[in-house]
N, C-alpha and C positions, 0 to 999 in steps of 0.2 A: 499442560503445556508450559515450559520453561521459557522465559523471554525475560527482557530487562526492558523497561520504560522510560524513554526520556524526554520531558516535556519543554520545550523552548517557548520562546514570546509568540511566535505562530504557527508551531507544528507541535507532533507528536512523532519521534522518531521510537520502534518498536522494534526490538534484535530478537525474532528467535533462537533461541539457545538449543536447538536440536537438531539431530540429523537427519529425522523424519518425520516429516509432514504428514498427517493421516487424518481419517475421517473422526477417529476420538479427539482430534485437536479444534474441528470446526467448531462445535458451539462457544469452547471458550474464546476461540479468536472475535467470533462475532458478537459476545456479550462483550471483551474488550473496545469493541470496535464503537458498538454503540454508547460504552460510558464515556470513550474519549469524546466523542460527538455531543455527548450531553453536556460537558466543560466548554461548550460553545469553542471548541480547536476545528478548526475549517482545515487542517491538511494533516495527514499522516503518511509518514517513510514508513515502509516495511522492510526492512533489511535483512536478507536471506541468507547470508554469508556462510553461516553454517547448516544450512540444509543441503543434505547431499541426495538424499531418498524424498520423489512426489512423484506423486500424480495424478490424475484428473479430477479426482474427487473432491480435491482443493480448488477446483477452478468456481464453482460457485461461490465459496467465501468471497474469493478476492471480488470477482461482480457486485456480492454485497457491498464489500469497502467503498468497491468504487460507484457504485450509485449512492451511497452514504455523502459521500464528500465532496461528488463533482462536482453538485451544484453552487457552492461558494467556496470549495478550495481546491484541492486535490488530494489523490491518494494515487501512491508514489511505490511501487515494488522498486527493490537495488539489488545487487550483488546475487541475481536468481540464480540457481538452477540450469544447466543445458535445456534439460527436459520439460521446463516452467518454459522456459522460451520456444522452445518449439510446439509445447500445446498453445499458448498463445498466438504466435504465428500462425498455426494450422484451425483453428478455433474463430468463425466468423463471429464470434459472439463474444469472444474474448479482446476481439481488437481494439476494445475501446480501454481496456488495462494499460495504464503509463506504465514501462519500466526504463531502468538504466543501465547502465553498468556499474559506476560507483556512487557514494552515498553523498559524497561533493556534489554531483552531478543532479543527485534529488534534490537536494537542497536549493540547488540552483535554479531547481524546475518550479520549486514553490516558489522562490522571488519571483520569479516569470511569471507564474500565476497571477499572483499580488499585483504585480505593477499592471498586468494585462487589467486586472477587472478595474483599477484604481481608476485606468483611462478610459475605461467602458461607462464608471459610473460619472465621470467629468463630461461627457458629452451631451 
């Protein structure tokens, strides 16, 4: 799988570089997934921008991601797919996947996060 990695002060932003999504891509998204979690990084952007081809058989990964990360940060789909958002819509198991439309917009969703638990753990 082709993607570029980009690591900030509190995320991990991850662009893959393909236009299709498929089941020989799952393991290494998920070995990625788990090294970034090892770097003790509580949030990661997935940024879909150039995937034009998916389908469902990607929907477990991202469930991985995102039970990986919810618990102290988040993980953040952007720029998905028609067809990503409509299995996620149509998908009761899926709805717990954050996406956006832009990667501003994830970004914005991890300071959310942050300042959310900052005032959870002040209480």
């Amino acid at each position: 799988m082709k993607y570029k990695i980009t690591e900030q002060e509190n995320y991990a932003l991850i662009e893959i570089i393909e236009s299709r999504l498929n089941e020989n891509h799952h393991t290494n998204l998920r070995e990625l997934l788990t090294d970034i979690k090892s770097k003790k990084i509580n949030h990661v952007i997935l940024n879909m921008k150039s995937i034009t081809y998916f389908n469902i058989t990607s929907l477990p990964t991202f469930l991985f991601g995102n039970s990986l990360f919810k618990e102290l940060g988040s993980f953040v789909l952007c720029e998905i797919p028609i067809a990503l958002e409509k299995i996620i819509k149509s998908n009761p198991s899926a709805h717990k996947i954050d996406f956006v439309p832009t990667l501003e917009e994830a970004i914005e969703s991890i300071i959310l996060t942050d300042l959310d638990n900052m005032l959870k753990n002040e209480v």
